[in-house]
C-alpha positions as CSV (number, residue, x, y, z in Angstrom):
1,X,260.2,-164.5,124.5
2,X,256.9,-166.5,124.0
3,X,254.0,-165.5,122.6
4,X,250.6,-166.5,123.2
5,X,247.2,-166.2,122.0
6,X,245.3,-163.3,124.4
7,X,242.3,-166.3,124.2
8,X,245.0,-168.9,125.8
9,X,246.3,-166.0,128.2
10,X,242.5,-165.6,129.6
11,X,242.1,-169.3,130.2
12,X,245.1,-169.8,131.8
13,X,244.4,-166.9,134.7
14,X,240.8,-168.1,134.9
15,X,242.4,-171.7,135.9
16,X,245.1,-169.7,138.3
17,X,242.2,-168.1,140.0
18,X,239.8,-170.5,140.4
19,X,242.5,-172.3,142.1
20,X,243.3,-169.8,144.3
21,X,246.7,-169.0,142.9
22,X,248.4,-166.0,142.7
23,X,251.7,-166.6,140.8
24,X,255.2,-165.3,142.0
25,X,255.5,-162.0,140.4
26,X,252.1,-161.1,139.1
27,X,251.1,-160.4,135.8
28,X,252.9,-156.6,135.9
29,X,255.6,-158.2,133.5
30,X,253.8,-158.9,130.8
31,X,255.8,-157.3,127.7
32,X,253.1,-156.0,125.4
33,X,250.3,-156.8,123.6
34,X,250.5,-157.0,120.1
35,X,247.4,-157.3,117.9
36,X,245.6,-160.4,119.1
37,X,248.9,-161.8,120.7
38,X,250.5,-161.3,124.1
39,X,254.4,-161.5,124.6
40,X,255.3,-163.4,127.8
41,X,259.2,-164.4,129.1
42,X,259.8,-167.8,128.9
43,X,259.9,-168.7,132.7
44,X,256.3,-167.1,132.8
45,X,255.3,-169.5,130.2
46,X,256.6,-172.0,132.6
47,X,254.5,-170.9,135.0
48,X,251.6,-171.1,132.8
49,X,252.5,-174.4,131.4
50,X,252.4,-175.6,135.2
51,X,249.3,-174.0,136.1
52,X,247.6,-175.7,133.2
53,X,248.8,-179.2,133.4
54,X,248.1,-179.1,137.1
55,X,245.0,-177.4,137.4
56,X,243.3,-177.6,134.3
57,X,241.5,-181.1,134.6
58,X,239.9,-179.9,137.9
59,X,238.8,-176.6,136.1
60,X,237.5,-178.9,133.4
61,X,236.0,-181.4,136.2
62,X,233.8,-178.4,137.8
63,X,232.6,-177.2,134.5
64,X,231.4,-180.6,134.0
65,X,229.7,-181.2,137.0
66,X,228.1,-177.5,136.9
67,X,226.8,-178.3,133.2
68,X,225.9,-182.0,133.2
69,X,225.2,-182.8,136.6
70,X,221.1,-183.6,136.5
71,X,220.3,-181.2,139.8
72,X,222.2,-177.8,140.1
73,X,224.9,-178.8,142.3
74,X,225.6,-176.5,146.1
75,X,229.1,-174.6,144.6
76,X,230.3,-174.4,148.8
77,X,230.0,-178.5,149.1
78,X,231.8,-178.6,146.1
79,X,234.5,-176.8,147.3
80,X,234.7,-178.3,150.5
81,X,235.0,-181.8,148.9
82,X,238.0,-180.9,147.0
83,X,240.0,-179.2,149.6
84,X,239.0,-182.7,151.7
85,X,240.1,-184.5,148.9
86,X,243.8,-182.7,149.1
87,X,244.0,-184.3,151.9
88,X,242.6,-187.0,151.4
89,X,245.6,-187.5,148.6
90,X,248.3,-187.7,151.6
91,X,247.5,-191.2,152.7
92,X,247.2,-189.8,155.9
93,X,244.6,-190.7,158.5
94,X,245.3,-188.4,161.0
95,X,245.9,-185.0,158.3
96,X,242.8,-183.4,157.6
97,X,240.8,-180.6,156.0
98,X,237.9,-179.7,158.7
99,X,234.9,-177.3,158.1
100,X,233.9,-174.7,160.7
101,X,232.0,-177.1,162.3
102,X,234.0,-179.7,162.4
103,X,236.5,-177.5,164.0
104,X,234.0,-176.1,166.5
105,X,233.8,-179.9,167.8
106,X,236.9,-180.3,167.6
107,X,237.3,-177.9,170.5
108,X,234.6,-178.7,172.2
109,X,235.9,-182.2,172.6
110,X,239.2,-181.1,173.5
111,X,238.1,-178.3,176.3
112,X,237.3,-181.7,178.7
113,X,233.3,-181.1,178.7
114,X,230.7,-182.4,176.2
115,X,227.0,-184.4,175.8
116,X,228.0,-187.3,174.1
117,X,229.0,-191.0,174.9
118,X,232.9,-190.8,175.8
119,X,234.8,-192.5,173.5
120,X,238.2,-191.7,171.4
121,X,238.6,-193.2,168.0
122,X,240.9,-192.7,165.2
123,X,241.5,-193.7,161.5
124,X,242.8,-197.6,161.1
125,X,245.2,-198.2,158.2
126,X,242.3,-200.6,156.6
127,X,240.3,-197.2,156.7
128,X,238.1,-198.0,159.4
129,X,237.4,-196.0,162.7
130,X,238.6,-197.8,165.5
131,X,238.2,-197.0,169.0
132,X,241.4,-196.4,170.7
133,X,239.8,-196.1,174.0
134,X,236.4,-195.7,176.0
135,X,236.7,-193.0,178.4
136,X,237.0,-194.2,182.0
137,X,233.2,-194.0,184.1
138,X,231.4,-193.0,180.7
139,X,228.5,-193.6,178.4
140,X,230.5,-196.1,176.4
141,X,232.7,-197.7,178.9
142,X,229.3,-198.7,181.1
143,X,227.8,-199.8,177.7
144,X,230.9,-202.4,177.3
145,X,232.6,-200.2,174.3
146,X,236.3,-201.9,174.1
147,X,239.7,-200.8,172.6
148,X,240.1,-202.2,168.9
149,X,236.6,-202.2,168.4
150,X,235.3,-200.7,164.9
151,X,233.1,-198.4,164.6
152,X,230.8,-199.1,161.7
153,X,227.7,-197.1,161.6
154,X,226.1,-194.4,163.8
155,X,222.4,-194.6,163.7
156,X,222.3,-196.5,160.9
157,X,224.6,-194.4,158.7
158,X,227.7,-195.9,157.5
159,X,231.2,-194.0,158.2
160,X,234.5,-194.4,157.3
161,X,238.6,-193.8,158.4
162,X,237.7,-190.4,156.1
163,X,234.6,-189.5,157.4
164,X,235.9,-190.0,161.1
165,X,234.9,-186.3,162.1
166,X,231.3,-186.5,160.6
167,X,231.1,-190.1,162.8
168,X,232.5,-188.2,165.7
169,X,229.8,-185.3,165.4
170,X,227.4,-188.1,165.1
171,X,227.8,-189.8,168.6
172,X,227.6,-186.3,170.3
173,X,224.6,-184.8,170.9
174,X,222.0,-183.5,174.0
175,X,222.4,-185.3,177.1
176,X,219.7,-187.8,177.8
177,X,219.0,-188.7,174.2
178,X,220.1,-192.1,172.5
179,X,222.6,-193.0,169.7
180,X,222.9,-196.4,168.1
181,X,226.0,-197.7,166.8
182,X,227.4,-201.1,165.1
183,X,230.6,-202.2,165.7
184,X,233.0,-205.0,164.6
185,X,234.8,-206.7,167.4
186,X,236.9,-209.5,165.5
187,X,235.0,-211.1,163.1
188,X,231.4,-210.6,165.8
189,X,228.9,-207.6,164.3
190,X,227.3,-206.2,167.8
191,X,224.9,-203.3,167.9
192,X,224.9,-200.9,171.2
193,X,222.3,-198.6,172.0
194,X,223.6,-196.0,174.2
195,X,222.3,-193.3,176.6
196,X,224.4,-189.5,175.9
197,X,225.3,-187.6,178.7
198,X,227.5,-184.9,179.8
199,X,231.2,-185.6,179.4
200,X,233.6,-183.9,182.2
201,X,237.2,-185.3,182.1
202,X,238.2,-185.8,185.8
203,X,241.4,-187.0,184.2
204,X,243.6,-188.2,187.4
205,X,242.0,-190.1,190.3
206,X,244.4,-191.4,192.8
207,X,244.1,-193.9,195.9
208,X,246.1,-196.1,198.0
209,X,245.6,-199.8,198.1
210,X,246.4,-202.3,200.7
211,X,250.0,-202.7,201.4
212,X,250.4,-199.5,201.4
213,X,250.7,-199.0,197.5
214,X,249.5,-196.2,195.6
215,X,247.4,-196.0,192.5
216,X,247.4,-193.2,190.3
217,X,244.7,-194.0,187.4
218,X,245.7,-190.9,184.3
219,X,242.9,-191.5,181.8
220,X,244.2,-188.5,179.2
221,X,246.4,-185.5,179.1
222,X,244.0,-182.6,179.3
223,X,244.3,-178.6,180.4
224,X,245.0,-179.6,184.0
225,X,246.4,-183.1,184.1
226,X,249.9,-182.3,185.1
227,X,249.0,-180.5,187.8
228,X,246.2,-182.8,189.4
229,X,248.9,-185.4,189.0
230,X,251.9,-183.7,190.4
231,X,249.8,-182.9,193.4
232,X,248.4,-186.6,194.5
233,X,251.7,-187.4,194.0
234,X,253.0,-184.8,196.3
235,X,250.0,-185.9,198.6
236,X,251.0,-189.9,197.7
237,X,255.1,-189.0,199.2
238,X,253.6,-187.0,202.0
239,X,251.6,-190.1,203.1
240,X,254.6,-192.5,202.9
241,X,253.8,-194.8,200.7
242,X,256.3,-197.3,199.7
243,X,255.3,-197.8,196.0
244,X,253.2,-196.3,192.9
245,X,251.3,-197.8,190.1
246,X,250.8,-195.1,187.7
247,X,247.7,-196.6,185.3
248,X,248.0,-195.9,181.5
249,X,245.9,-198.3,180.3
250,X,243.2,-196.8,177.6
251,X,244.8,-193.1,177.9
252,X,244.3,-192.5,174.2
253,X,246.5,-189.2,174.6
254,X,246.2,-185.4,174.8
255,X,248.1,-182.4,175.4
256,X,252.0,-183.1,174.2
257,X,253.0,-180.4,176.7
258,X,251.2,-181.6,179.6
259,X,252.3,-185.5,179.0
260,X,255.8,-183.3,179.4
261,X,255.3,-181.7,182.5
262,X,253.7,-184.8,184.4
263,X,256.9,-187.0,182.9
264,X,259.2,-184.3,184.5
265,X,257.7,-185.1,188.1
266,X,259.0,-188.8,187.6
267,X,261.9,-188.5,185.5
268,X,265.9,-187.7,186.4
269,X,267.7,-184.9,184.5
270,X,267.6,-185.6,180.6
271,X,265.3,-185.9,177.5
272,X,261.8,-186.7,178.0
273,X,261.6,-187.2,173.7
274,X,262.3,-185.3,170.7
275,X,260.6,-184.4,167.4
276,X,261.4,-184.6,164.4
277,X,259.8,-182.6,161.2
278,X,260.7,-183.5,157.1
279,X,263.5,-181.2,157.6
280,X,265.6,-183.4,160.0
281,X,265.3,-180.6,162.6
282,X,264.6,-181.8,166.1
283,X,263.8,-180.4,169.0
284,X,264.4,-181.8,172.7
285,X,261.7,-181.7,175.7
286,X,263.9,-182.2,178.8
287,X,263.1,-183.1,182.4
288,X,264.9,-181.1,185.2
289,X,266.8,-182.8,188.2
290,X,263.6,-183.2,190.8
291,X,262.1,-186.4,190.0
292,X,260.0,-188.7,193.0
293,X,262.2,-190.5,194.6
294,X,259.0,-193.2,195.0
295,X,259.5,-196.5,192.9
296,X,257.1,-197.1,190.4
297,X,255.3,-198.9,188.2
298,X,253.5,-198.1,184.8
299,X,250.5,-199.8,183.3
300,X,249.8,-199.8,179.4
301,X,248.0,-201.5,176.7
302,X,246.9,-201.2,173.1
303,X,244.6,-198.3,174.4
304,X,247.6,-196.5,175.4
305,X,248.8,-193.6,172.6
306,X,250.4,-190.8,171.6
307,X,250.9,-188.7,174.4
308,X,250.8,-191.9,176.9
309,X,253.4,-193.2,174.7
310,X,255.9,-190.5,175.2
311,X,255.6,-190.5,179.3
312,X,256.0,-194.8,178.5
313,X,259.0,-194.4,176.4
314,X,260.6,-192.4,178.1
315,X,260.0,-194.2,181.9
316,X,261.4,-197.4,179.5
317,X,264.5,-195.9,178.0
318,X,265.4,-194.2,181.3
319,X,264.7,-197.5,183.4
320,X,263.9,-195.4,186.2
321,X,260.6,-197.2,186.5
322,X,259.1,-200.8,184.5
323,X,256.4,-201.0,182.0
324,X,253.8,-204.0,182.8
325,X,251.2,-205.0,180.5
326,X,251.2,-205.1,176.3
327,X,252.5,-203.2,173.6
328,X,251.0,-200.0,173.2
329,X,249.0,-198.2,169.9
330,X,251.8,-197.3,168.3
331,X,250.8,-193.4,167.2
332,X,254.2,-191.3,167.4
333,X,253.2,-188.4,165.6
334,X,252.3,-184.6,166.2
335,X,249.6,-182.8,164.1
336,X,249.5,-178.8,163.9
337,X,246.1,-177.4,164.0
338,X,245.5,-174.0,161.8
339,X,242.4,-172.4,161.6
340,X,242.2,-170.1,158.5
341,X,240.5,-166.8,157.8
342,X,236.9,-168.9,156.6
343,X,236.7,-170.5,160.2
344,X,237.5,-173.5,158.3
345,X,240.6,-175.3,160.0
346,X,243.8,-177.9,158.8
347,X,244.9,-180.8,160.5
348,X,247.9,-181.6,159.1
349,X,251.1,-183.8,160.6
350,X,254.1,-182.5,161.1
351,X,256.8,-183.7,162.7
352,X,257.7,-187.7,164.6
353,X,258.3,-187.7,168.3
354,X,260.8,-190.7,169.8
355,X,262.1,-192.0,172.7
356,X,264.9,-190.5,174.4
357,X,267.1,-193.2,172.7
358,X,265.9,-192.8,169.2
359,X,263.3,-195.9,169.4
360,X,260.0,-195.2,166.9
361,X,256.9,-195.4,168.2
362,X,254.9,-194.7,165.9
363,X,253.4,-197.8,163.9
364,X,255.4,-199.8,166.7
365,X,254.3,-198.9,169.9
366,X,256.3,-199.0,173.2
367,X,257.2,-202.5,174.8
368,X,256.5,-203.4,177.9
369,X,259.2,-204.8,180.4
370,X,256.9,-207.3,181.8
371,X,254.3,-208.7,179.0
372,X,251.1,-209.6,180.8
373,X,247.7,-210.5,179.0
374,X,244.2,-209.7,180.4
375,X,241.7,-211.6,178.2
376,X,237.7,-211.9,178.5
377,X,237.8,-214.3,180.9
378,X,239.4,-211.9,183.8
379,X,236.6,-210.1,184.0
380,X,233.1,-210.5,185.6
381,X,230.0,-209.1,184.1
382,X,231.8,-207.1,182.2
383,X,233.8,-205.9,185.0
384,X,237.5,-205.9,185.7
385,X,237.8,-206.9,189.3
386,X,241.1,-206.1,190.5
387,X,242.2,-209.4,192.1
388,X,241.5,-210.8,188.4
389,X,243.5,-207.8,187.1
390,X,246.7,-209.4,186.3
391,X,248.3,-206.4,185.1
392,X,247.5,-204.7,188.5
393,X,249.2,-207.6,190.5
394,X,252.1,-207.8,188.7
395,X,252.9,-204.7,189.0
396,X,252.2,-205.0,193.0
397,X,254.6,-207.8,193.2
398,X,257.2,-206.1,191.4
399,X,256.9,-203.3,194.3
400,X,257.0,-205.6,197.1
């Protein structure tokens, strides 16, 4: 039995609540008081021990900042920077605390339809925000916005790999209005001024070039990808065509269970990928016997993650079909999306997904099978014609 002072009792609850604690098994067990003095068991003095060593420095911290700071400080913001800050503390780039609002964009972004310039960008491990990929036919692609590019400022505010969402929030706004933003491309500083306008994802376009060749162009994995892919490719076999290029060049990603259900229409009977989560438990996302019997040919670059990854590693493990072009981004990882009872929402990773042969992608990419470069020569006022799209004809030849 341990016995504390009632004085040393108080503070140590005040720090338990104002962390938001509630400790296994209450305070109902508390022995008796006696005189100025509370009797506690010793694994509850544990517990207090804990509370206090972890806790009491921030309790400390706020009382600071609520006494000494020279303006009275807003107790919400305060708040919401240390529950960013947790976070923050993981080291990862893609885990996040997000405020109401922050989680409202998120799913505006995410429903395929917004005003804003069309581009996806993500924390860099140097903590900048790079752009993984312009959206095809938007704001940004027009403008000349490129894969790798950093982002540096937005209107002449300076962001940050941890202030990625607030950058994000920054670009969008009402159609017809401007945004200004600085990049880094290389070692070159460039500034684009660019017109917003309304965003809607027509995510699979598909055509058939000479030679009788068709060209499906994926640009993400939204609501209704899989199905506006399975059926040009229905309408692609019904037309006879003798070949496909399936373009996955600056699809930054998407849905994981749609990327499943459009690499089912192309693969044989087996594992698509599998996850992984801290516990060692996997789980297997499979692809049924009906595949298209149409040989093919997939297109990726550095723009080319996530969910793009698992449809390229898979294609790659299976062989069923070649990989032309460079390695891809290299993000293999899932994050769970929770909004809590505030409105407020986490981002938080949790689990690894690899190839059907147990190959990480994440930090690595997928390899292609044929390594072809396109530099800033192949294109033409900004343009990438596609007789100087060597990408394009190789993976032409290798269907003749």
């Amino acid at each position: 039995m341990i016995t504390l002072s009632k004085r040393n009792l108080i503070i140590l609850l005040v720090v338990a609540l104002s962390a938001g604690l509630v400790l296994m098994g209450g305070y109902s067990q508390i022995y008796g008081i006696v005189t100025d003095q509370i009797k506690i068991s010793a694994e509850q003095y544990e517990d207090y021990q804990r509370i206090k060593e972890n806790y009491g420095q921030l309790d400390a911290l706020q009382q600071l900042i609520e006494e000494r700071y020279y303006v009275p400080v807003d107790k919400e913001k305060l708040y919401e920077g240390i529950y960013k800050g947790l976070f923050a503390g993981i080291g990862d780039p893609y885990s996040a605390y997000l405020t109401k609002k922050e989680y409202e964009d998120l799913q505006i972004a995410a429903s395929g339809e917004y005003q804003g310039i069309g581009v996806t960008i993500a924390p860099d491990k140097q903590g900048l925000i790079n752009v993984v990929a312009p959206i095809d036919g938007t704001p940004a692609f027009k403008a000349g916005i490129k894969s790798e590019d950093k982002i540096l400022s937005v209107d002449g505010v300076e962001y940050s790999g941890e202030t990625i969402d607030a950058a994000a929030a920054a670009m969008r706004g009402k159609e017809g209005t401007e945004v200004t933003i600085s990049i880094l491309r290389g070692d070159v500083p460039m500034e684009f001024t660019i017109k917003r306008a309304k965003i809607v994802l027509e995510t699979v376009k598909g055509e058939v070039l000479e030679g009788n060749v068709g060209y499906i162009r994926v640009s993400s994995f939204e609501k209704h990808t899989a199905e506006d892919f399975i059926e040009t490719l229905r309408n692609m076999e019904l037309s006879g065509v003798k070949g496909l290029v399936i373009d996955l060049r600056d699809n930054p990603g998407g849905l994981v269970d749609v990327c499943i259900r459009l690499a089912d229409s192309l693969l044989p009977e087996g594992v698509i990928t599998y996850t992984e989560d801290r516990k060692g438990e996997k789980n297997y996302y499979t692809s049924d016997p009906a595949a298209t019997e149409i040989p093919y040919v997939v297109l990726v670059n550095g723009g080319s993650a996530s969910a793009s990854e698992i449809v390229a590693g898979a294609i790659k493990s299976t062989g069923v079909g070649k990989i032309v072009g460079t390695t891809t981004y290299g993000k293999g990882i899932i994050q769970e999306i929770v909004q809590l009872d505030s409105g407020d929402a986490t981002k938080l990773t949790v689990m690894q997904y690899f190839s059907p042969d147990g190959n990480v992608i994440h930090e690595k990419g997928v390899e292609p099978d044929y390594v072809v470069e396109i530099t800033e020569e192949d294109f033409t006022d900004g343009v990438l014609e596609r007789e100087n799209d060597k990408q394009l004809q190789k993976a032409l030849e290798l269907l003749k």
